[in-house]
Every structure is written in structure tokens, then in C-alpha cells.
C-alpha positions as semicolon CSV with decimal commas, in nm:
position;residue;x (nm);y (nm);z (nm)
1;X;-10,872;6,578;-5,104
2;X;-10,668;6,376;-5,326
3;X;-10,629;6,639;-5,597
4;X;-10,509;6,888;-5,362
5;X;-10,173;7,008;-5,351
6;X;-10,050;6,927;-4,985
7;X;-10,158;6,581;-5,093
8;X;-9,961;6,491;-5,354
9;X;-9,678;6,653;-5,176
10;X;-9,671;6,387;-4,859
11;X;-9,760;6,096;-5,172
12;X;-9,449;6,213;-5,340
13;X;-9,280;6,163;-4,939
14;X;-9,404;5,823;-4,842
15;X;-9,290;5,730;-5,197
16;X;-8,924;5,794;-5,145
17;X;-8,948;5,565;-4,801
18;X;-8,895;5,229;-4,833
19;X;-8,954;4,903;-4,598
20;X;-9,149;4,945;-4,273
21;X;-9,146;5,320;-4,294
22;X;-9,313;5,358;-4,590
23;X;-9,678;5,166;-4,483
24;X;-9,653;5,315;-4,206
25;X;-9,626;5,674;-4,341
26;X;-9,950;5,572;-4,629
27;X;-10,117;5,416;-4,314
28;X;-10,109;5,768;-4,167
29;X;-10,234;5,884;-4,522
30;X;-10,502;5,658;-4,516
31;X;-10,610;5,742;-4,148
32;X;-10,628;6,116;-4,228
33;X;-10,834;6,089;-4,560
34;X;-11,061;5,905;-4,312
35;X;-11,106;6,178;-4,043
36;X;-11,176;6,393;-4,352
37;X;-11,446;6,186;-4,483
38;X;-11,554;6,117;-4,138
39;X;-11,660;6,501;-4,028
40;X;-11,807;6,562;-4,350
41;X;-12,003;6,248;-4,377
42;X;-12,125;6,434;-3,972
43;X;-12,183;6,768;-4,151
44;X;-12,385;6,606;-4,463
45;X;-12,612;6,424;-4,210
46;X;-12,655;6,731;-4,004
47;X;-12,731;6,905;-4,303
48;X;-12,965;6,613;-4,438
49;X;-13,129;6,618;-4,115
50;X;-13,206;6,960;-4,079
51;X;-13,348;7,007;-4,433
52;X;-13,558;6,687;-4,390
53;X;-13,649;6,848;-4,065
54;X;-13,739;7,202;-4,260
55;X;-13,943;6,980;-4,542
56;X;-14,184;6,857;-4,296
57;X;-14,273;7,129;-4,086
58;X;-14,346;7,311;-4,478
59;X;-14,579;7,035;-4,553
60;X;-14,756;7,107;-4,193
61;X;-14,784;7,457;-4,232
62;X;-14,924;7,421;-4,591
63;X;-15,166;7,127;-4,518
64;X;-15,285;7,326;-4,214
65;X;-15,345;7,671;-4,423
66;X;-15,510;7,485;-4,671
67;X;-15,770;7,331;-4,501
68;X;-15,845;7,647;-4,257
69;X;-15,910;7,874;-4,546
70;X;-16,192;7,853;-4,758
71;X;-16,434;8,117;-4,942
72;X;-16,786;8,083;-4,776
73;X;-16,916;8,356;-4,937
74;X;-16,804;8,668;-5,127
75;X;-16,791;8,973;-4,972
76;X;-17,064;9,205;-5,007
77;X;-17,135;9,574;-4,898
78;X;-17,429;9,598;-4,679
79;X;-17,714;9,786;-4,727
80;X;-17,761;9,881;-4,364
81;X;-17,600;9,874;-4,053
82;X;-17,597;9,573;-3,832
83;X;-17,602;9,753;-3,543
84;X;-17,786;9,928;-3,375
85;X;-18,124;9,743;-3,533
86;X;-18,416;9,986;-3,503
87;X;-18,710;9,793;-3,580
88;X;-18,577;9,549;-3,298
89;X;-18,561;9,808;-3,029
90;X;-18,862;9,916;-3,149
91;X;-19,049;9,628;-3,132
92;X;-18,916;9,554;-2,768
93;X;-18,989;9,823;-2,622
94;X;-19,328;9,871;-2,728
95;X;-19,371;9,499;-2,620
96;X;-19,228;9,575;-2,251
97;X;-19,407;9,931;-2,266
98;X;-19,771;9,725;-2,330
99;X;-19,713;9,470;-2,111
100;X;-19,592;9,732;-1,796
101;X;-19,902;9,947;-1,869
102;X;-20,113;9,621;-1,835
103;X;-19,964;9,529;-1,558
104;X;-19,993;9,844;-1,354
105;X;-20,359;9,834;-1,487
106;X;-20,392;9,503;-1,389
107;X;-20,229;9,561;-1,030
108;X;-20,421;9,906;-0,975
109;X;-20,760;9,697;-0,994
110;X;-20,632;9,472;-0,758
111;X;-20,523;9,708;-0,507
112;X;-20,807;9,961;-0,560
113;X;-21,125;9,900;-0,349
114;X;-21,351;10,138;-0,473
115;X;-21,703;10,112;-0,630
116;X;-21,603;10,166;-0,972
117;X;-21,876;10,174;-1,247
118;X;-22,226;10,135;-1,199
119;X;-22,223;9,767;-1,309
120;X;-21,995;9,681;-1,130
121;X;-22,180;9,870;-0,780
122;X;-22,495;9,640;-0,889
123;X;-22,286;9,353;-0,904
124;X;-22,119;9,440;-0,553
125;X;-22,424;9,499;-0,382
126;X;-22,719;9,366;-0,527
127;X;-22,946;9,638;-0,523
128;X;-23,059;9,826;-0,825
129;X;-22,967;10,117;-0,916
130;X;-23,220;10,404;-0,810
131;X;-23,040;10,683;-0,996
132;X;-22,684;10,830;-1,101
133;X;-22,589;11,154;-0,994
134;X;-22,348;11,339;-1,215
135;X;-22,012;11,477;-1,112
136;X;-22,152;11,842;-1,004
137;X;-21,923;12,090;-0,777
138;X;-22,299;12,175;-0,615
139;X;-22,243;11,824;-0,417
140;X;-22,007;11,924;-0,236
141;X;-22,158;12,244;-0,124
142;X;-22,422;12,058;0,111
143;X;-22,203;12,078;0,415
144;X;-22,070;12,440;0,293
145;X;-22,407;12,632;0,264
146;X;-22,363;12,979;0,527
147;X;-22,534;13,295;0,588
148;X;-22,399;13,563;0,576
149;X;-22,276;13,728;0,888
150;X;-22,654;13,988;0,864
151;X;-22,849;13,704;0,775
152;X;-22,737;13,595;1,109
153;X;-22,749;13,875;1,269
154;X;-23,102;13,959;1,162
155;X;-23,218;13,612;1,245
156;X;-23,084;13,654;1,615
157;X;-23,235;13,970;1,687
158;X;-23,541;14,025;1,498
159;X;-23,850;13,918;1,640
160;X;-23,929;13,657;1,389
161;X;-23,607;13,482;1,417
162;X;-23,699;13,205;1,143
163;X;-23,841;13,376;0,883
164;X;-23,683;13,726;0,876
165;X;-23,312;13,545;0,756
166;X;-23,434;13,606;0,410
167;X;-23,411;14,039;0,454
168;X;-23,563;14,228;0,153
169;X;-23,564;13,959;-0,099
170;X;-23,853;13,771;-0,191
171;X;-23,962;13,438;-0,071
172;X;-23,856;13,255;-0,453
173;X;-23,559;13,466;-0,496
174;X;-23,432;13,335;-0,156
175;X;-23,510;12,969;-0,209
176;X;-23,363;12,990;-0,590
177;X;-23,041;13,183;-0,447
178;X;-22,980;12,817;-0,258
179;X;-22,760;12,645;-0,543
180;X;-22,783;12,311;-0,364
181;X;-23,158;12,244;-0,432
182;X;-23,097;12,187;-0,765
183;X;-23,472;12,141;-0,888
184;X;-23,520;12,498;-0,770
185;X;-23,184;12,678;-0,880
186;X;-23,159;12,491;-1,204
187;X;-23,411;12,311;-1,269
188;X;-23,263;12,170;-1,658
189;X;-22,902;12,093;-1,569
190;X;-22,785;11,666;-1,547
191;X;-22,838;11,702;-1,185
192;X;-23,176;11,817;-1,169
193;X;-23,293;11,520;-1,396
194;X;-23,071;11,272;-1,171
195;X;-23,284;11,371;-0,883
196;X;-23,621;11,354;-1,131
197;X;-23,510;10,983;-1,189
198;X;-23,466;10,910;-0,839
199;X;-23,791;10,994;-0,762
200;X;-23,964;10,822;-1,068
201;X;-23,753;10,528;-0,955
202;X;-23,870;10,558;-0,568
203;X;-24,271;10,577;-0,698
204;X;-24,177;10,235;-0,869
205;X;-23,998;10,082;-0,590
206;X;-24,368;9,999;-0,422
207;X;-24,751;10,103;-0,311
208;X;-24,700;10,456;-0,167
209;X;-24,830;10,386;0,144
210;X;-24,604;10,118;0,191
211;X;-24,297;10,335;0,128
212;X;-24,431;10,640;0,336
213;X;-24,132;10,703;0,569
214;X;-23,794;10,646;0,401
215;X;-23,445;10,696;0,553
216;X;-23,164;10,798;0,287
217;X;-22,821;10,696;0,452
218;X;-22,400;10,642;0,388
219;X;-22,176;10,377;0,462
220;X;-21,951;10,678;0,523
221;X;-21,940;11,041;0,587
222;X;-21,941;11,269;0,314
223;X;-22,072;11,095;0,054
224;X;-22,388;11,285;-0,041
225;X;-22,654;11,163;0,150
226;X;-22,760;11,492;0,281
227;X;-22,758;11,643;-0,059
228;X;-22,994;11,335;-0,221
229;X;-23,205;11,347;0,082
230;X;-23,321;11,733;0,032
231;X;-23,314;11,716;-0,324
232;X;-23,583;11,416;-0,273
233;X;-23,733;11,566;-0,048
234;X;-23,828;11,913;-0,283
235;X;-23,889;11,673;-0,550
236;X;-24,174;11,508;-0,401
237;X;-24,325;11,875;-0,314
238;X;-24,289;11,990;-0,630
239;X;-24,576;11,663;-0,730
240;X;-24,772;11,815;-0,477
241;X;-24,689;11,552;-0,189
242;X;-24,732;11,691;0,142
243;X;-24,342;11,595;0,248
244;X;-24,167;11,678;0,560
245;X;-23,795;11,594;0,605
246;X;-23,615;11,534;0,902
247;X;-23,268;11,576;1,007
248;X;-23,206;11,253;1,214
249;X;-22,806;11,312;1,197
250;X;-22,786;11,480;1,570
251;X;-22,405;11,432;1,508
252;X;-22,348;11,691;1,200
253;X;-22,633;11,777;1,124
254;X;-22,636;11,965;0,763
255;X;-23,023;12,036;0,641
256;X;-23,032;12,385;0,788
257;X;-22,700;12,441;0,645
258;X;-22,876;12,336;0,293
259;X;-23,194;12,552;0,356
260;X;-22,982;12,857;0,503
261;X;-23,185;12,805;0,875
262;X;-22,990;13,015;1,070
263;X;-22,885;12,821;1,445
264;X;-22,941;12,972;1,768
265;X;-22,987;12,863;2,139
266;X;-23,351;12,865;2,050
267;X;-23,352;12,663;1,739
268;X;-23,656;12,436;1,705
269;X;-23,579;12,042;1,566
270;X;-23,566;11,718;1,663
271;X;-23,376;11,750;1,921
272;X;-23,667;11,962;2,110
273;X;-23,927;11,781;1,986
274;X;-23,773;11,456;2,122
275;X;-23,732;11,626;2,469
276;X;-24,016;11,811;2,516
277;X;-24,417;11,750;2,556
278;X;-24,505;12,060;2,335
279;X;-24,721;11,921;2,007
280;X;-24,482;11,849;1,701
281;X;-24,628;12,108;1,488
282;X;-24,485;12,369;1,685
283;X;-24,109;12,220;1,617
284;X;-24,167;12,226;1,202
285;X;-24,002;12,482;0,997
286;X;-24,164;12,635;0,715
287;X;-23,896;12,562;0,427
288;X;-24,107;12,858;0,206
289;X;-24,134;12,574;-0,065
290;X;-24,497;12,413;-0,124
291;X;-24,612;12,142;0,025
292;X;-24,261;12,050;0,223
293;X;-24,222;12,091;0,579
294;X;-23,833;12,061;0,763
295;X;-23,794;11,904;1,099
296;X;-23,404;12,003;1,127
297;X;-23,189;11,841;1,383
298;X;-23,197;12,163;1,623
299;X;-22,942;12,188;1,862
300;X;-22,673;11,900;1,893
301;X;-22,759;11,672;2,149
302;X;-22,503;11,496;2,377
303;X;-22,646;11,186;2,374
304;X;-22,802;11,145;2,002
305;X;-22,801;10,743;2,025
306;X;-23,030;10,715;2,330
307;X;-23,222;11,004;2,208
308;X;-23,354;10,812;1,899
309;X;-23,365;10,507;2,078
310;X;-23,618;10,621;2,293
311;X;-23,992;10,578;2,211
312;X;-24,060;10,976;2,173
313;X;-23,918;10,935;1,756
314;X;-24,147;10,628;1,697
315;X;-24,439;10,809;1,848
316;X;-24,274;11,157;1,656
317;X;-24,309;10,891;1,315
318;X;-24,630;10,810;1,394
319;X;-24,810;11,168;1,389
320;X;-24,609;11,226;1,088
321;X;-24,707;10,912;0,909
322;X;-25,115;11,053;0,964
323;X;-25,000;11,433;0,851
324;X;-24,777;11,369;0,565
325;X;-24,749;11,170;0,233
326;X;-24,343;11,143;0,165
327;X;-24,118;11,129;0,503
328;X;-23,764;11,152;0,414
329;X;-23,496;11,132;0,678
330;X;-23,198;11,219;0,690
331;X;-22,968;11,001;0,911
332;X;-22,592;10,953;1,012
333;X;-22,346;10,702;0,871
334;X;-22,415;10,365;0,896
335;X;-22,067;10,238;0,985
336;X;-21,920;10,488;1,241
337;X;-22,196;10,502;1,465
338;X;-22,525;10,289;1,540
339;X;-22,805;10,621;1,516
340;X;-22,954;10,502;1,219
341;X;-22,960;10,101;1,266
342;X;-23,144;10,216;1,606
343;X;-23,436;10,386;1,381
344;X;-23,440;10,134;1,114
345;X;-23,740;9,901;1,230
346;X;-23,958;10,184;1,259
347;X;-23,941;10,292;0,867
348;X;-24,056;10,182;0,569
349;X;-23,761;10,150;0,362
350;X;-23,399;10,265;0,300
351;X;-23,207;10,412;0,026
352;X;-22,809;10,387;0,077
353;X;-22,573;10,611;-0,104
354;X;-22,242;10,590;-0,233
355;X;-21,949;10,800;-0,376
356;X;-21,804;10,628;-0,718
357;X;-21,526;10,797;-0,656
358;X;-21,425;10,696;-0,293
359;X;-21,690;10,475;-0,141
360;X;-21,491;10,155;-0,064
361;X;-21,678;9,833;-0,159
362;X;-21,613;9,666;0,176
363;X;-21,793;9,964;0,323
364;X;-22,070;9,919;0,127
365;X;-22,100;9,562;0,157
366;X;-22,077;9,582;0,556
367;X;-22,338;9,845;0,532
368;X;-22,583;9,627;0,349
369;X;-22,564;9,324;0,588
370;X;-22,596;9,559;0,933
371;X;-22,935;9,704;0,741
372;X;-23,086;9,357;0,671
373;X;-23,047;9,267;1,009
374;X;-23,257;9,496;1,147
375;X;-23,511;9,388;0,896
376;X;-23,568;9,702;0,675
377;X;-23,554;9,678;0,318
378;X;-23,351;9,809;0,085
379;X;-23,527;10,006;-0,133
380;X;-23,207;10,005;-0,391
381;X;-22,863;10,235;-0,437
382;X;-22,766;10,586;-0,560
383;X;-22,468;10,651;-0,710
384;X;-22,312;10,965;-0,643
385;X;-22,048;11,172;-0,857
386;X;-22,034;10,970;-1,159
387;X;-21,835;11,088;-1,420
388;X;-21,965;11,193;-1,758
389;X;-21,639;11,234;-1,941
390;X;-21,628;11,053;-2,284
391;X;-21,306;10,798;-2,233
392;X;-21,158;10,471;-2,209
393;X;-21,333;10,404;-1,872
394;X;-21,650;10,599;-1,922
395;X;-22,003;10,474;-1,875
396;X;-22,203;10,418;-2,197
397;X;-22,505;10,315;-2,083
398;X;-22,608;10,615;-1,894
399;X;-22,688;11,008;-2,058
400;X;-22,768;11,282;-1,924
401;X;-23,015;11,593;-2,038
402;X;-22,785;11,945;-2,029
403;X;-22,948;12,264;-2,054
404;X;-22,903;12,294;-2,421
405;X;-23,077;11,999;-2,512
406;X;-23,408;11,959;-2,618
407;X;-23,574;11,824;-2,274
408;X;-23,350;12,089;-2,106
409;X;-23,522;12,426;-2,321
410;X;-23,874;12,269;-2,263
411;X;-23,803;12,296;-1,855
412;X;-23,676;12,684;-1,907
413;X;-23,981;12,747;-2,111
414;X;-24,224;12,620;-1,828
């Protein structure tokens, strides 16, 4: 300021005053250089302030970016993805596939109620097991046997209505043409050696005259019963046994259907030989197999229940009993109707029947307790339709004989 031009100029004035004049004039001077100074002394400090101000928000930032970063590791390239991990998802879901397919296993056992494997029938029961009847579409053909529409006719019209049903063929070419007596039709398949076993395991159950008369029965319909009984019952004629089987089912009755009897109004069975005073010889029908006589349920009675209760079937039972060796009966369904716990006390023993494949084990339990009260024993349990197929749930423990086994040639052969 003092070095500038307009400076010296006004010191080169106040110099040429004199007196009062002249300190007044440097007084001015002075009080001018000091505005001057003042403002910039203002502008330095703003200036000072600002870059002190700048200084420490640097040292912030730096402090701040030096302590965030750091090198944790190097980068490398990966050698697979991250995402999506295979062996993970693959792991998972055969973990939740396992577990689901255990648990619908598990839940399917829970909620089904049906027999199940042979063990586990014994277990359910308590009875042994008599026999196991393979799988065999010739079970379910019991209730499906029919003449033909001459057969009928011939048996309706001719005068030998029961015996002239089998036209020009012979008497063992009719009786082998009936697929569901296995023994006879084919006498080396599973099912034929099924029924063998049965009756091996019948002659074992007890003295033979203590297990004379024997009632083969269901817990349900359909479940064989009719199918075991003749089969049993041609079994025991083919030892030789003098064996007559009755149809005691006056409901559905299904024997004739098995031996092809043809039905008409005149149709000798139980039914007439309950109801009428002629001897009970005259009500048999010759099956044309040795040594077995059928007493088939005849025509369907309206009141079947009071029919066998009456005293006519234990005094029916009791000519049999002196006349034949095996009696094998034939009955209805334990738990729809009463018929056969009416007839119980007057036989020897029982054999009970059930489906592996639908027989319910509630049924069969119920069934057992309803026969012990009447007091008949329970000779044991057949197991019907059991599957042979190799698997997870098959049954090891039991084999069959097929026709091209061994056993099975040495049957054709004889």
C-alpha cells in the first residue's frame, strides 16, 4: 500500500499542510491504511479457515479409506461355478425323495387293513396255516362255472335230467373239461399241490374220526371258500375216502355251478332233503368222480336260517356221519349272516378262509371270536391268492411245484 503510487501522491499533500490541518489529513492516512489491513487481515482468516477446514476433512477421508480397505485374499479364478451346486441338489433331493417314499410306505401300512403276508395272517389270527393257495385266474371261476344253453336244455327235457347234461362226451372228459377242480383238470400245476397240502395238513390236524364232518367257511363273500371246499372235497376221493359234500350256503349257493349240475324246479339238495321225509340217499348227486357224493343246496330256500336251525340237518349229519368218511360243507359267510354259526355245534371242526389280497384283518379277527363261541374248533387258516412274484414284498418261505418241475412231470407220467 505504501509503495503504491496514489500513496505517495496524498504523502506528498499532507506534507505541504501545515498546523492542525496537516495531522489531521495523516490521521485520515493512517485510518485508511487501517481499513486496508483490516479486510485483508478478514480475507486471510477466511482463507486460513477454509483451508484448515479442507485439511481436516482430507485427513478423514484418508484415515477412513485406509482402514476400510485391505487385501484378504488375492483373487483367484474358480474352478467351478458357485451356483447352481449339483451335488447339493442332488443330495437333497434324493434325501426328501427317500424319506417321502418311506413315509407313504410307512402311512400305507397304517391305513391298509388287509391280511398281508402269511406271517403276518398267523400272527393276526393265531391259527396255523393249513395251506397257501397261489394266485390262479381258476379261483375266480367258482362262482362263473355255466352250461351251455344245450347242456341245459338237454338236462330239462331228457328223461334223465341229472346225468344226461354231459351229451356225447365221456364221463372223464366231462369232469376234466371242469377247470375249477384243479386235481382233475391239472393235476401238476401250484394249485393242484396247494390243495394236496391242505389235505396232508387236514389228516394231521387230528384222529380221523374226530375230524369227520368239517365246515370250510369266509369272513366274507367271495373269498374262495367254495373253490377250497370242492377241491377238498375231490382230494379226499381221490385217497379213496368215501366223501360227500354239501352245499350248506342256501343263500348263493355255488357247488353245482362248480360241478356243471344243471338247476331246475326239480333239483334235488338240501333244501329237499331238509323238507321232506323221503330217505337222504335219494337227494345225493352222483358227482361221476369215485368215491365222492354232492348234496348241493337245491333250490333257494326263503328261509335258509330256520331251515338249518331246525333238527332235520343234525339228524341229515348224523346218517352221513355212519355212510361217509370225509364230510365237507360248504357254508355261507360268517359275518353277514348267522347260517353257519347256527350249524357249528353239530361239526367236528372248521377251516376259515381268507383272501391275501382283500380279506380285512378285523374281519377275520371278528370271525374267529363268533366261531369259538359256539364252541367248534378251529381246525387252522387257508390263505387264498397269494402271490408268487419274486419282489421286494414277496414271500420266501413258501414254493411252489409248476408243471415243468421235477414233482410236476412225475404227476403227468402217472
Amino acid at each position: 500500500l505504501k509503495n503504491s503510487k496514489s500513496w505517495v501522491q496524498k504523502q506528498e499533500e499532507v506534507s505541504l499542510l501545515e498546523g492542525k490541518d496537516r495531522f489531521m489529513a495523516q490521521l485520515k492516512l493512517v485510518e485508511a491504511q487501517y481499513n486496508v489491513l483490516q479486510r485483508e487481515l478478514e480475507t486471510e482468516r477466511i482463507l486460513y479457515d477454509s483451508i484448515v477446514t479442507r485439511m481436516k476433512e482430507i485427513d478423514v477421508t484418508s484415515g477412513t479409506q485406509t482402514n476400510a480397505i485391505k487385501v484378504v485374499e488375492e483373487g483367484r479364478r474358480p474352478f467351478r461355478p458357485s451356483k447352481p451346486d449339483k451335488l447339493i441338489i442332488i443330495m437333497a433331493a434324493l434325501i426328501i425323495g427317500t424319506g417321502s417314499g418311506v413315509g407313504l410306505i410307512f402311512s400305507y401300512s397304517l391305513i391298509d387293513n388287509r391280511i398281508g403276508t402269511i406271517e403276518q395272517a398267523e400272527a393276526i389270527s393265531g391259527l396255523p396255516i393249513l395251506s397257501a393257495l397261489p394266485a390262479d385266474k381258476r379261483l375266480n371261476q367258482d362262482s362263473k362255472s355255466r352250461l351251455s344253453w344245450m347242456d341245459q336244455f338237454k338236462a330239462a327235457f331228457s328223461i334223465d335230467k341229472l346225468k344226461g347234461y354231459f351229451g356225447n362226451r365221456s364221463k372223464d372228459e366231462a369232469i376234466k373239461s371242469i377247470h375249477t377242480l384243479v386235481l382233475l383238470s391239472d393235476p401238476s400245476c401250484q394249485l393242484s399241490e396247494a390243495v394236496r397240502t391242505l389235505r396232508a395238513s387236514l389228516k394231521l390236524a387230528g384222529k380221523e374220526e374226530d375230524k369227520k364232518v368239517l365246515l370250510i367257511t369266509s369272513a366274507l363273500p367271495n373269498e374262495g371258500k367254495s373253490f377250497v371246499s370242492a377241491n377238498t372235497a375231490v382230494a379226499f376221493a381221490k385217497e379213496g375216502r368215501n366223501t360227500l359234500l354239501i352245499d350248506a350256503d342256501l343263500r348263493k349257493p355255488v357247488i353245482h355251478k362248480i360241478f356243471q349240475i344243471p338247476t331246475t324246479k326239480e333239483t334235488l339238495g338240501l333244501t329237499s332233503a331238509l323238507t321232506s321225509d323221503s330217505p337222504l340217499e335219494s337227494h345225493f348227486v352222483d358227482s361221476n368222480i369215485d368215491h365222492l357224493t354232492l348234496l348241493p343246496a337245491g333250490q333257494i330256500a326263503p328261509n335258509p336260517a330256520e331251515l338249518l336251525a331246525n333238527d332235520s340237518f343234525n339228524k341229515l349229519l348224523q346218517i352221513a356221519r355212519e355212510r361217509f368218511d370225509r364230510i365237507i360243507i360248504d357254508s355261507a359267510p360268517v359275518n353277514p349272516v348267522a347260517d353257519s354259526l347256527l350249524i357249528l355245534p353239530l361239526l367236528d371242526g372248521c377251516v376259515l378262509v381268507a383272501d391275501q389280497s382283500k380279506t380285512p384283518k378285523s374281519a377275520i379277527q371278528r370271525t374267529i371270536d363268533q366261531i369259538k363261541k359256539s364252541g367248534t374248533s378251529i381246525i387252522g387258516l387257508v390263505m387264498n391268492k397269494v402271490s408268487t412274484q419274486k419282489g421286494l414284498f414277496s414271500e420266501p418261505s413258501y414254493y411252489y411245484y409248476g408243471s415243468d418241475s421235477e414233482y410236476g412231470n412225475s404227476y403227468q407220467k402217472s
